[in-house]
C-alpha positions as CSV (number, residue, x, y, z in Angstrom):
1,X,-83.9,-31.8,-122.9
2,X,-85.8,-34.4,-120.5
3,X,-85.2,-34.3,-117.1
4,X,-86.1,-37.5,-114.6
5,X,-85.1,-39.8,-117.4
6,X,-81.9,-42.5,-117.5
7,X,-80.5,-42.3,-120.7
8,X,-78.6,-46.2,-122.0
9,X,-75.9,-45.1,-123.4
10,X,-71.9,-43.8,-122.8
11,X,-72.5,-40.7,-120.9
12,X,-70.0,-38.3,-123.3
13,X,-72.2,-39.2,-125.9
14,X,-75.0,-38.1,-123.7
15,X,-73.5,-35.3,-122.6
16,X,-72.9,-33.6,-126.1
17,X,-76.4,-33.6,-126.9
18,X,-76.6,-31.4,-123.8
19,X,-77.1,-27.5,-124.0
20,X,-74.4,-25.2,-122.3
21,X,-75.3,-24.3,-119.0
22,X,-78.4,-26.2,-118.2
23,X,-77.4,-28.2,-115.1
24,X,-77.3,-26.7,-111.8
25,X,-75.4,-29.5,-109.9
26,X,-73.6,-32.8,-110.5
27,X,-73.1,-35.6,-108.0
28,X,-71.7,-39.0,-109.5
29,X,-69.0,-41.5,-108.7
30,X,-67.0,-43.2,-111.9
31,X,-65.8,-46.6,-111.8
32,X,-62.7,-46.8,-109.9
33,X,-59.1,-47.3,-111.7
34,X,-58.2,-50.8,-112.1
35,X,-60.7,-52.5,-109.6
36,X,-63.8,-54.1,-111.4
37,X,-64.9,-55.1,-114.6
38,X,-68.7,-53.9,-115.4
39,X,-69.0,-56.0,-118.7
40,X,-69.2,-53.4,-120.8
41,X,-67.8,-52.4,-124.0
42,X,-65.9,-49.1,-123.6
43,X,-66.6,-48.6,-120.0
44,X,-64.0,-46.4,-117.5
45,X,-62.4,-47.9,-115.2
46,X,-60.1,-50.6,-117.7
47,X,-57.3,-48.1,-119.2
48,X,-53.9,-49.5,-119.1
49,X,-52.5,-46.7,-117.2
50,X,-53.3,-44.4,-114.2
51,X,-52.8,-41.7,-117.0
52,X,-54.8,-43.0,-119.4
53,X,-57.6,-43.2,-116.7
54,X,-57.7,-39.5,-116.0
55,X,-57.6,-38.4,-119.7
56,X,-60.9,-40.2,-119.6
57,X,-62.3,-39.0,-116.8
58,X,-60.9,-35.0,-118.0
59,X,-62.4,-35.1,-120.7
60,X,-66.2,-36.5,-118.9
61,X,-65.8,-33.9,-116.9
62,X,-64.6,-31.2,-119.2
63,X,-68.5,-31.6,-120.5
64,X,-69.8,-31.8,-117.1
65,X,-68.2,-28.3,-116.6
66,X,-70.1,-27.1,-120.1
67,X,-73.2,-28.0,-119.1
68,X,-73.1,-27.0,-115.5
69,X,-74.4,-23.3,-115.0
70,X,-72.1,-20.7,-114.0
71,X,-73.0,-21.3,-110.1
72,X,-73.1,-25.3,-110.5
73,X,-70.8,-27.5,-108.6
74,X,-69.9,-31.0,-109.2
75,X,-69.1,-33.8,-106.0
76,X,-66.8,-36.1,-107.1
77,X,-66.7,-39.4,-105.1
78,X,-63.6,-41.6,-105.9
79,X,-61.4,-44.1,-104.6
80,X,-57.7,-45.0,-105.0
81,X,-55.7,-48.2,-106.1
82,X,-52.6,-50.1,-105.1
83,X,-50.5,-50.8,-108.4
84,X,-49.4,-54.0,-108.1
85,X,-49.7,-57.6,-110.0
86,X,-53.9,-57.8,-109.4
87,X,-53.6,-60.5,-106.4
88,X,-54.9,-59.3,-103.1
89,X,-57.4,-59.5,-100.6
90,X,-59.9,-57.9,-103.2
91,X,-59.2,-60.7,-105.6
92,X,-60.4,-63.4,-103.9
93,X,-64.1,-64.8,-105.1
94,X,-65.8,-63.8,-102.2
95,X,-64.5,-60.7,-102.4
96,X,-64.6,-60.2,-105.9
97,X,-68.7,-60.8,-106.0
98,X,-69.0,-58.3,-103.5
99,X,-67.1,-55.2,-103.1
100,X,-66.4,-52.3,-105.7
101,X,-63.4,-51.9,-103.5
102,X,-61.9,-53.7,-100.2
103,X,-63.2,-50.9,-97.9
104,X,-67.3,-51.0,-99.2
105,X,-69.2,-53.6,-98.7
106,X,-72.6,-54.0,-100.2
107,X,-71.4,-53.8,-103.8
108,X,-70.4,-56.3,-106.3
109,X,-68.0,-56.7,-109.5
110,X,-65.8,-58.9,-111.5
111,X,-61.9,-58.4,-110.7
112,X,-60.0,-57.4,-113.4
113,X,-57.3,-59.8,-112.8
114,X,-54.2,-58.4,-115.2
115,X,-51.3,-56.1,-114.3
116,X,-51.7,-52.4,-115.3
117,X,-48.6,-50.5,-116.8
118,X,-48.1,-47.6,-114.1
119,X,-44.9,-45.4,-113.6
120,X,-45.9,-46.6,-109.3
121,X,-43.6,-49.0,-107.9
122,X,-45.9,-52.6,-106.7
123,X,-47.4,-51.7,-103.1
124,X,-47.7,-47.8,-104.0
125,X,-50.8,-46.2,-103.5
126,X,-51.3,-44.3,-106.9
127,X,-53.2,-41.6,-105.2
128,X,-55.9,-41.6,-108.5
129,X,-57.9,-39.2,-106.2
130,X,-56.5,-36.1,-106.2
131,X,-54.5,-37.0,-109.7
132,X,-58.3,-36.9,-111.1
133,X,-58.8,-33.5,-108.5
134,X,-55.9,-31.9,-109.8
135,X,-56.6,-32.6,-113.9
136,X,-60.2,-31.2,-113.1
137,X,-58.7,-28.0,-111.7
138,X,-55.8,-27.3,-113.9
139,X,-56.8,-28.5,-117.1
140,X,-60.5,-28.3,-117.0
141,X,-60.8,-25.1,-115.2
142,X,-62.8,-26.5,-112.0
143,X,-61.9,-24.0,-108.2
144,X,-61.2,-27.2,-105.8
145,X,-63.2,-26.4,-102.9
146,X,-63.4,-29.1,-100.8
147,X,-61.9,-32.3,-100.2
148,X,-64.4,-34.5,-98.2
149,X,-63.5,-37.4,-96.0
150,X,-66.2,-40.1,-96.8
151,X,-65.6,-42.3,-93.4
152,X,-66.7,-45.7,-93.1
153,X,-67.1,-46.9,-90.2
154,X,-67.8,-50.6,-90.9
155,X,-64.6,-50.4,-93.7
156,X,-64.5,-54.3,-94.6
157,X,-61.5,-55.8,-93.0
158,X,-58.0,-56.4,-95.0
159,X,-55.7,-59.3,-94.3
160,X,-52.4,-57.0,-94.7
161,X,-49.8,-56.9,-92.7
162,X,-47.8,-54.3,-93.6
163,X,-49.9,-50.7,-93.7
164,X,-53.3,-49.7,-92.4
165,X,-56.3,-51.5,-93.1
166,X,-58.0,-49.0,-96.0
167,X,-61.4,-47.1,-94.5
168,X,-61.8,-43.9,-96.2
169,X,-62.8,-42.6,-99.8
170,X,-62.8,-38.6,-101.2
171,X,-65.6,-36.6,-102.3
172,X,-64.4,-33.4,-104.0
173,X,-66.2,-30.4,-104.1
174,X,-65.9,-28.6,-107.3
175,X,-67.4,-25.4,-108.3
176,X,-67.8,-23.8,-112.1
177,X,-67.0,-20.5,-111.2
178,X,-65.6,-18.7,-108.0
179,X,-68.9,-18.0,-106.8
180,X,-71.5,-20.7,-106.8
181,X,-74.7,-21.9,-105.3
182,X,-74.3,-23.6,-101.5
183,X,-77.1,-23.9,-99.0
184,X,-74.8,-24.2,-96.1
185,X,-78.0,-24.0,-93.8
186,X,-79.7,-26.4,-95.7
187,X,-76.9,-29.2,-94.3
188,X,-75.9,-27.5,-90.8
189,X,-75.4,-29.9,-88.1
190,X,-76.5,-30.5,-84.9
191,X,-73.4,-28.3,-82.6
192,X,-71.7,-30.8,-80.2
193,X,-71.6,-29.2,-76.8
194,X,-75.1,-27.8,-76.5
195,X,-76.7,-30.3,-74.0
196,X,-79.9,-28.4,-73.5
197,X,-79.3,-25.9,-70.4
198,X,-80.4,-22.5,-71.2
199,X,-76.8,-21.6,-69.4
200,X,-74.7,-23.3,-72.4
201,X,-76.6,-21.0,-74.7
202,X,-74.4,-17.8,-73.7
203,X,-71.0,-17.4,-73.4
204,X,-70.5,-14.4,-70.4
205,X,-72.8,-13.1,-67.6
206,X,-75.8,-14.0,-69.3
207,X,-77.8,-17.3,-69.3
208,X,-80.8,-16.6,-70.5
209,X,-82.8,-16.7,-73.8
210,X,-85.1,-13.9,-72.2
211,X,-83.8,-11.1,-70.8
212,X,-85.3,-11.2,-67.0
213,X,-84.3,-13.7,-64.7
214,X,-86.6,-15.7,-62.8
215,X,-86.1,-13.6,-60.0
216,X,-87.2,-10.9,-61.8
217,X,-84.4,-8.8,-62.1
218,X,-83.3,-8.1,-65.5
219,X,-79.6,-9.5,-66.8
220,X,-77.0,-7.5,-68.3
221,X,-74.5,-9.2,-70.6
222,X,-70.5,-8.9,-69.9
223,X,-68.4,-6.9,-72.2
224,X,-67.2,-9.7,-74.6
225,X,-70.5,-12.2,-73.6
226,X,-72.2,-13.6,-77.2
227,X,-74.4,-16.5,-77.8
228,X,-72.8,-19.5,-78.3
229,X,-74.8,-21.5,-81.1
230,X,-76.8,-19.9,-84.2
231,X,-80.3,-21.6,-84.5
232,X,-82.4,-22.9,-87.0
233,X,-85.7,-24.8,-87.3
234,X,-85.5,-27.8,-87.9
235,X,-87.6,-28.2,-91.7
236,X,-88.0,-31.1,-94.1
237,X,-84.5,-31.3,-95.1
238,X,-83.1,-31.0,-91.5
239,X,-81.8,-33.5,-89.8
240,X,-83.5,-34.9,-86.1
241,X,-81.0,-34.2,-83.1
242,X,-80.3,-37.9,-81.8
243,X,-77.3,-37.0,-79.7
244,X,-78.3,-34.0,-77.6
245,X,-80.7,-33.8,-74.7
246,X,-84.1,-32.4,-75.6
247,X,-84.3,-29.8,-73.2
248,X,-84.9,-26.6,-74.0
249,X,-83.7,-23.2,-73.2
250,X,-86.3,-20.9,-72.0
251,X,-88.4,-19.3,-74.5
252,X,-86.1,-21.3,-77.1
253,X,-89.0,-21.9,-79.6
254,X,-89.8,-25.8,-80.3
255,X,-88.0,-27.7,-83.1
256,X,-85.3,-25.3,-83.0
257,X,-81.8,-26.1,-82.1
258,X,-78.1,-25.1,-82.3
259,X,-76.0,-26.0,-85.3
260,X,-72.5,-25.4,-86.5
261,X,-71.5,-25.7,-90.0
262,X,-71.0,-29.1,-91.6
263,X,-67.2,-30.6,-91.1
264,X,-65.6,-32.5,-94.0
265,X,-65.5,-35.3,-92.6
266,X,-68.7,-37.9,-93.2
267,X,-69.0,-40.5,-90.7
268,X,-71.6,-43.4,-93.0
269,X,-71.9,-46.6,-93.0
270,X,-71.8,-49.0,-96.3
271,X,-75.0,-50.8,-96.9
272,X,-75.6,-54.1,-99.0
273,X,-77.4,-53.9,-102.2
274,X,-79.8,-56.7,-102.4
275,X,-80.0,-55.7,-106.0
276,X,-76.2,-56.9,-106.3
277,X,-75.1,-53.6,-108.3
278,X,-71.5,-52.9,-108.5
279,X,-71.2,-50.0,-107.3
280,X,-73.7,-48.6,-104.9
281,X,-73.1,-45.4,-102.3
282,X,-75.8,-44.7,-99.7
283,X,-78.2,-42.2,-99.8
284,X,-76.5,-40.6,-96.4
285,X,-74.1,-39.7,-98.1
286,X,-75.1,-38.2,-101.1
287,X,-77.9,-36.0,-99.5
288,X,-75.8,-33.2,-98.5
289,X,-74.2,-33.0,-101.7
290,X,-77.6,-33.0,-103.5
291,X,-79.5,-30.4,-100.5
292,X,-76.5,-27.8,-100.6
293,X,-75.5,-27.9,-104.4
294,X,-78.8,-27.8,-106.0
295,X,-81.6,-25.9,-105.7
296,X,-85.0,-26.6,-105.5
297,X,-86.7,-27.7,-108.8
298,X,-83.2,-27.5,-110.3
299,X,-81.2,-30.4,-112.2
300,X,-78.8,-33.3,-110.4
301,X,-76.6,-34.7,-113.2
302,X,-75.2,-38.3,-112.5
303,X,-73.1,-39.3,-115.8
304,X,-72.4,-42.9,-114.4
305,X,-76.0,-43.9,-112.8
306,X,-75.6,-47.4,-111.7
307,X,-77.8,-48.4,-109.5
308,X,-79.7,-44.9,-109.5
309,X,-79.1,-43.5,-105.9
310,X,-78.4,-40.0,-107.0
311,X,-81.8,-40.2,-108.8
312,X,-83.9,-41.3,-106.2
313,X,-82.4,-39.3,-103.3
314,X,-83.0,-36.3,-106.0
315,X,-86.7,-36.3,-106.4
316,X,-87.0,-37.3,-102.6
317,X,-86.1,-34.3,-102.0
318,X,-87.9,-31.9,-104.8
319,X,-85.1,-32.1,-107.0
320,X,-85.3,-33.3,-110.9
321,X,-82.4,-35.5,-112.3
322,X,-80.1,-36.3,-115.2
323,X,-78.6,-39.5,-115.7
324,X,-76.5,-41.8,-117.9
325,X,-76.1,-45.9,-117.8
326,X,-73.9,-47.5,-119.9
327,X,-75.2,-51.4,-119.0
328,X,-79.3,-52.1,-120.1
329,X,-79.4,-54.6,-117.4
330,X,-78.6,-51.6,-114.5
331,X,-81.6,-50.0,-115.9
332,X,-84.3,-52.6,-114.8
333,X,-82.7,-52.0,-111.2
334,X,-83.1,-48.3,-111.3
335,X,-86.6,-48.8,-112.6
336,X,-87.4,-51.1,-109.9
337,X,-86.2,-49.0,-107.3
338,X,-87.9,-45.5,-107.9
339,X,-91.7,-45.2,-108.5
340,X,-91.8,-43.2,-111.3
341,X,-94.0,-42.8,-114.9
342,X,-93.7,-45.9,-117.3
343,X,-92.6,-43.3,-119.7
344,X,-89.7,-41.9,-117.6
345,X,-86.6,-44.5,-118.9
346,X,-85.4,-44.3,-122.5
């Protein structure tokens, strides 16, 4: 098995060739149901049916979970689909060039453009999401441990008149076994509320990082006073408080600062792809995902590449990667994207 290589060809295939339990996390986003055509021969995303669609992506996954070790987890990004005749904002040509779905900008495809037999009335949202989240967990075996907000707050705008305009898409977390690796101190975030006064530090009597005053008397703490925030230096994969003041408590060492554990909800911005892939996510939002799911050294797995930002933000970051692209042409973007050995892309 070669690691830091993209493999060109359908990722089951690749994924059979795999050992058991050689992975240590996976971090991918499958075309969506019903929204673009990639112009490939067999690819995901065309099945007549909502049904159909998840059998596919079951059984993808049902390898994923093979390969992942016992303490892998996989984060699943998807969107949903409106059933409906095809027409729609998204299938005008503008639109069609540019978006993987209405709410992304920055990526590209080709609109399907027929009708797709679903049991969903026209207008219903089909809610391929957690249909996909619940196959994973009850046929595959997955523990569904998170479902993730991906937030965006420059969603592109809809012209519909008649329910909200669409702005959100699911990551789910997914673990292989009920205990699993998660660096939740790798991704803490900065905590809201700490402003830099060494008196927001403790909750109680005590205000102090030290404990003499600078009277010189020495502080007692209330029954029931605690510190407020936990604290941790701020290392290479931290992130740099932008939203606090820089202040800092006395005797708080430098570059450290309270955090809280990361929500589930991802505030991040789409960004264009002047490389005009279909289907591009930002590197934002996939670090977390890569920094608390897989250890360093260890092995990202993307079974549907595209453009290669799961590789890249992988190795940026000391980790080695995994990946499968079913169209040659994606390839040459990938490869112009990360600097990596001639040798590297089979």
């Amino acid at each position: 098995m070669e690691v830091n290589k993209v493999y060109n060809e359908d990722c089951l295939t690749g994924l059979k060739k795999l050992p058991d339990n050689c992975i240590d996390c996976c971090v991918t986003s499958p075309p969506y149901y019903g929204l673009r055509d990639y112009g490939c021969d067999g690819q995901i995303g065309l099945e007549q049916s909502p049904t159909d669609y998840i059998d596919r992506l079951t059984e993808v996954f049902a390898e994923v979970f093979r390969v992942l070790k016992p303490e892998g987890t996989l984060w699943l990004n998807l969107g949903d689909s409106y059933a409906g005749s095809g027409k729609g904002a998204a299938n005008y040509p503008d639109n069609a060039k540019r978006y993987k779905q209405g709410s992304n900008k920055g990526t590209v495809g080709n609109r399907t453009g027929y009708r797709y037999v679903t049991a969903c009335k026209d207008k219903d949202l089909i809610g391929i999401p957690w249909m996909a989240a619940f196959a994973l967990r009850d046929r595959v075996g997955y523990y569904l441990r998170n479902d993730i907000i991906w937030a965006k707050p420059n969603a592109m705008p809809e012209s519909v008149t008649d329910r909200l305009t669409k702005s959100h898409e699911y990551i789910f977390l997914m673990s292989k076994s009920n205990r699993y690796y998660f660096d939740h101190e790798a991704i803490q975030e900065i905590a809201t509320g700490y402003d830099g006064r060494k008196d927001t530090v403790f909750k109680g009597s005590q205000k102090y990082i030290i404990p003499v005053m600078p009277h010189g008397n020495r502080q007692t703490l209330a029954a029931g006073g605690h510190q407020r925030w936990r604290f941790k230096n701020l290392q290479e994969d931290g992130q740099t408080p932008n939203t606090m003041h820089l202040r800092r408590a006395e005797g708080l060492p430098d570059k450290q600062y309270p955090v809280r554990n990361k929500r589930d909800v991802w505030s991040v911005s789409t960004k264009p792809d002047s490389n005009a892939h279909f289907a591009v996510y930002p590197e934002e939002l996939i670090r977390p995902c890569i920094l608390a799911g897989c250890p360093k050294d260890g092995i990202v797995l993307d079974p549907f590449m595209g453009s290669g930002t799961t590789a890249r933000v992988a190795r940026k970051y000391g980790r080695n990667f995994i990946g499968y692209e079913l169209n040659p042409e994606y390839i040459k973007i990938i490869e112009k994207k990360i600097i990596v050995e001639q040798d590297m892309f089979v």
